[in-house]
N, C-alpha and C positions, 0 to 999 in steps of 0.2 A: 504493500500500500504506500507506505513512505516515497520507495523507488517511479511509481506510478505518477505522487504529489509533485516531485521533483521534475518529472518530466515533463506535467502541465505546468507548470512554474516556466521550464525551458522556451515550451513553446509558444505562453502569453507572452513573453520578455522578446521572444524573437519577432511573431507579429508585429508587436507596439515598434519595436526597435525597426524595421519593415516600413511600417506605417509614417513613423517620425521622420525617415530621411525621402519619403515620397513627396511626403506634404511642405518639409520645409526645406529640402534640394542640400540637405546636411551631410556630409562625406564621415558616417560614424569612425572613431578611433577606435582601433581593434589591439586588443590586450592579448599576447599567445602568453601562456603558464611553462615556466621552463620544470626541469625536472625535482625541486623542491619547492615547488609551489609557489616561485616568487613572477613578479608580472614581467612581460620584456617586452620593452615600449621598439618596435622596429620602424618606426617612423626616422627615426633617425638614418635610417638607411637613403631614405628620401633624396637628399642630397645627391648623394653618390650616384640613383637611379634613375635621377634628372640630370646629371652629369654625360651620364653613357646615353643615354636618350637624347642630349644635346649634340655630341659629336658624331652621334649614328644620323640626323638630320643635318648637321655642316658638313656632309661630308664631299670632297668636290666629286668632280665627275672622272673617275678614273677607274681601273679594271689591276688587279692582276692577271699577267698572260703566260704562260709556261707550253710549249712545244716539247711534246714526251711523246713517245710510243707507250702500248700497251707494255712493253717487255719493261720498261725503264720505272712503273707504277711502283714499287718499291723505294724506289731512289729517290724519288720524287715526293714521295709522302711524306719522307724526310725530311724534306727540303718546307714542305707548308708547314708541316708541325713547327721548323724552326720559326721562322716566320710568324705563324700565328699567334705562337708563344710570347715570341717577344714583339709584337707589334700589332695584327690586325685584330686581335682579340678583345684591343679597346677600340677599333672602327669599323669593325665589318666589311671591307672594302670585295666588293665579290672577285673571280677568276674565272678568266676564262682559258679551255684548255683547245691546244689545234693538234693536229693529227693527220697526214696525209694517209693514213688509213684508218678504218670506223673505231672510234671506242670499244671495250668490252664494257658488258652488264660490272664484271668485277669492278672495273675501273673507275667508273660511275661512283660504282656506290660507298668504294672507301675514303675517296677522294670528294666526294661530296658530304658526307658525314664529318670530315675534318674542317674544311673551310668554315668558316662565320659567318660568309658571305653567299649571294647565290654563284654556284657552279654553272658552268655552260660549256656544251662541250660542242669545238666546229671540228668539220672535215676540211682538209685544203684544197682548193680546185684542181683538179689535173694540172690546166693551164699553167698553175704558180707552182707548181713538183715534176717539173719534165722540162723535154729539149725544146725550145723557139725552133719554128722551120731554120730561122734564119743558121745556125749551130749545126756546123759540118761535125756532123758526130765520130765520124773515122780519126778526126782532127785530134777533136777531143778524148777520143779513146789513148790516143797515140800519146798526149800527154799524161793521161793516169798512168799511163805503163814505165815512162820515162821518170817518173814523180816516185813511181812506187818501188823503181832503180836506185834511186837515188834518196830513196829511205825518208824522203821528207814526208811527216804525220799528215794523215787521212791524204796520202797522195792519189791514192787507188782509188779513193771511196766518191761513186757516184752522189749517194745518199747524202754527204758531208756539200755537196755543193749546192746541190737543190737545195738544202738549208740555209747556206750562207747566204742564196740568190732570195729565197723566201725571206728572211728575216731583214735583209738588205732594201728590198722591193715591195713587197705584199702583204705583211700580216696588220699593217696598220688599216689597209683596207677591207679585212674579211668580214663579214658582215655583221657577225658580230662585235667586231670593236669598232665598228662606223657608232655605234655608242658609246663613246665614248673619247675624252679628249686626251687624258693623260693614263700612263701604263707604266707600271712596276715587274720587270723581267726577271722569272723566278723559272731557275733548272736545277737537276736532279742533281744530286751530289752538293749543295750549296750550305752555308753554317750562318745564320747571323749570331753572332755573339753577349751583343749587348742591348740589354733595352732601350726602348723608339717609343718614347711617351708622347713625341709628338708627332702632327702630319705632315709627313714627309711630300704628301702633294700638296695640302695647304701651303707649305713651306715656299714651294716652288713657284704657287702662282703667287702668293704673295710677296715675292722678292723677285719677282718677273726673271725668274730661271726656265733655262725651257730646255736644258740636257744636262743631266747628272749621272755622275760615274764614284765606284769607290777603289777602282785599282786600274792604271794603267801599264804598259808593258810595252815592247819591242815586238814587232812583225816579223816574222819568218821571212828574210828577202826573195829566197828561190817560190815563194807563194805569192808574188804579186809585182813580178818583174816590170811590169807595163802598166802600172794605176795608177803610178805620178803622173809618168808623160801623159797617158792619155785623161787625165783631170788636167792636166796643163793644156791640156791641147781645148777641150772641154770650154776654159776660162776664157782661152783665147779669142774661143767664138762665143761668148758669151760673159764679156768685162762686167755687166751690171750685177753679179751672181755675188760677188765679194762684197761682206759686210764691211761697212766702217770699222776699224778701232779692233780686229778679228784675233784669231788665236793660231795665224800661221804660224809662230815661233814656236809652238810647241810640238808640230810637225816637220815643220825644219827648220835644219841649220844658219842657212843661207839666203834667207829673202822669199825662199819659194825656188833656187833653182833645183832641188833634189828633196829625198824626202827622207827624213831621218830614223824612219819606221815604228813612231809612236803612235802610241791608239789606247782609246780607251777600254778596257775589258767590258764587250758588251755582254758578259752572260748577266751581270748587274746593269739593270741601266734605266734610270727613271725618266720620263722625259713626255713633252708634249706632242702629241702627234699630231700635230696641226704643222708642226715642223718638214716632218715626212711628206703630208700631204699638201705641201705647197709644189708651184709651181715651180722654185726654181729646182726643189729636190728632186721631185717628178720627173724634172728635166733632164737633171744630174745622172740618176738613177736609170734613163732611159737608153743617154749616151754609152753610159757605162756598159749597159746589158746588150745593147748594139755589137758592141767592141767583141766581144765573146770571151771577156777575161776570167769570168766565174766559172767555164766550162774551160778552157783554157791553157788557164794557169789553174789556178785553188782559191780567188780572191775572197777573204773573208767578210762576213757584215760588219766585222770589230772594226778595219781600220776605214770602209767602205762609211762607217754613220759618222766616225772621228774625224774622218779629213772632208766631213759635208761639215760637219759641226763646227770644227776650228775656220774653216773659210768664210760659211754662209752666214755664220751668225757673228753678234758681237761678244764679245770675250767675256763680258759682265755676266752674260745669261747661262754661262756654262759653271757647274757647282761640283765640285767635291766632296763628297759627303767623309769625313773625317770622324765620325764616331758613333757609326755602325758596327764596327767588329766584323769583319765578311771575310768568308773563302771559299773558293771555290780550285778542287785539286791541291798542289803546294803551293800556292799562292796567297797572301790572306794580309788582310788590312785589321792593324789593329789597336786602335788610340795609344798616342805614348804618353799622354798624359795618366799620372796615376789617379788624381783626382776625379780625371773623367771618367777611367776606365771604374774606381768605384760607387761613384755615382749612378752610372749607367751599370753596373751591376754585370761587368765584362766577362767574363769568361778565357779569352784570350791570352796569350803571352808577349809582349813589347817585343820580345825577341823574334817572332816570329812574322813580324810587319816588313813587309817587303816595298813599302813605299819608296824609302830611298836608298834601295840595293841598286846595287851595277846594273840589271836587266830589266830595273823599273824605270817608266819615263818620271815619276814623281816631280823630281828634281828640275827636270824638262819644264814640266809643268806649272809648278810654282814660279820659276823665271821668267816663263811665257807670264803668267799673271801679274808677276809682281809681286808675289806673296811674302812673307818671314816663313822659314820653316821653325817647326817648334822646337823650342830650345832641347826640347830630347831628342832632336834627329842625331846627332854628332852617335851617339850612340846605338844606333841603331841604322849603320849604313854598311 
């Protein structure tokens, strides 16, 4: 009977309590009982919940985009977990994934269960993963043979070019990332190290950046024997393509008459594709793919986006990101600040920052801008 009393008691009280916030539009305050019976007010979480609710609503209009095969889904998932961990966890930012053949069911769904954000997963056109009529294929057979003599990496490998030629020319237009303006390039095997409490594309349009990089490096010369001249040749018929005030010094030596084989490591590379899909890149991109250099030679997207980047644009818009923690293989970027690195909650070793080793352009690069390098580079070179 008592248990019976109790329960009608429960259910007046819920009614009236029902009733009262109908009538006077009242948002009642909810009391949960922890496990000794004391009240625990979670309203204070409010804050925090309006906080993530604010940054999931400012978020600009940008994509993660990762190019994997089915086989590489492992590697790759790696690669978001780092990622998500230390960064989109507090924004959501969706990814989308491209693939010149169909996803698996598998692939789908572990990879979409990880993300924070929505998954979308494209195919690539034939058109953008094969030969141009224009591409004497015997030619280019003649050269992977000659490449893969001569021992220089992915010489042989058809698949290695259509990618370069893709990521070079095409993915900024697939149809899925026609939604969108800015992109975040995330591949298998990659580590971010340190926390990213801020927005790294907020950042960018709000400092009017419009290509970011966090390791760059030296080019293979026997892989892109003909990409100076023929950007030179390029510029020639085409003077107005050169921004003011630009970042040739950090691709060469000399003014522009050679190129000194720096590039940005693009398996990182944050950037506005409004850049891509301008006219004069289009253009750029088109002379290029004309010339048959990608089929060719081996021409990568790395030094292909780096040497549009340092000419086309001006030197102010192009960013560094210096306290991310990244690697990708043996290569790895990693604040030498100790301050930063525990702040940002690093992971990383100083010693393992290849910024300004012998086979980084780093050094290049700071010159080219103008920059101070930080007072811990001396040790770490």
């Amino acid at each position: 009977m008592a248990r019976l009393s109790n329960q009608l008691i429960v259910g007046v009280l819920g009614a009236f309590l029902i009733f009262y916030t109908f009538v006077y539009n009242i948002e009642p305050k909810i009391i949960y009982i922890n496990t000794d019976g004391e009240p625990i007010d979670y309203s204070a979480l409010a804050p925090l919940q309006k906080e993530q609710q604010w940054k999931t609503q400012q978020r600009e209009n940008a994509t993660f985009v990762s190019l994997a095969r089915n086989s590489e889904m492992y590697q790759l998932v790696e690669s978001i977990r780092r990622v998500e961990d230390r960064f989109n966890r507090k924004f959501h930012y969706d990814w989308v994934f491209l693939n010149d053949e169909p996803f698996s069911d598998e692939f789908k769904a572990l990879t979409s269960s990880i993300v924070s954000g929505t998954a979308k997963y494209g195919l690539i056109p034939k058109e953008h993963w094969g030969y141009p009529d224009y591409i004497d294929q015997k030619k280019a057979k003649a050269s992977r043979d000659k490449m893969k003599a001569d021992n220089i990496i992915y010489g042989e490998s058809e698949s290695y070019r259509h990618m370069c030629r893709f990521e070079s020319g095409f993915f900024f237009n697939h149809p899925l990332m026609l939604d969108y303006e800015w992109y975040w390039r995330v591949e298998p095997d990659v580590h971010i190290y340190c926390d990213v409490d801020y927005d790294l594309f907020k950042y960018m349009r709000e400092n009017n950046k419009t290509y970011g990089f966090a390791i760059s490096i030296h080019e293979f010369v026997k892989t892109i024997p003909t990409l100076w001249d023929t950007t030179k040749k390029f510029v020639e018929e085409n003077p107005e393509v050169i921004a003011e005030n630009n970042l040739i010094d950090f691709v060469s030596n000399d003014g522009g008459k050679s190129y000194n084989l720096c590039h940005f490591w693009s398996n990182f590379e944050i950037a506005n594709m409004n850049f891509w899909r301008s006219d004069t890149y289009q253009k750029y991109f088109d002379y290029l793919d004309r010339s048959g250099g990608f089929f060719y030679e081996r021409w990568g997207d790395a030094p292909v986006h780096s040497i549009a980047a340092s000419l086309f644009l001006p030197k102010d818009q192009i960013h560094y990101f210096d306290d991310i923690g990244y690697r990708h293989g043996v290569y790895a970027q990693c604040p030498l600040n100790a301050d930063l690195r525990y702040k940002n909650k690093c992971h990383c070793k100083p010693e393992d920052d290849f910024t300004f080793r012998g086979y980084s352009c780093g050094k290049q690069y700071f010159a080219a801008q103008g920059l101070v390098k930080p007072q811990e580079w001396v040790d770490y070179q």
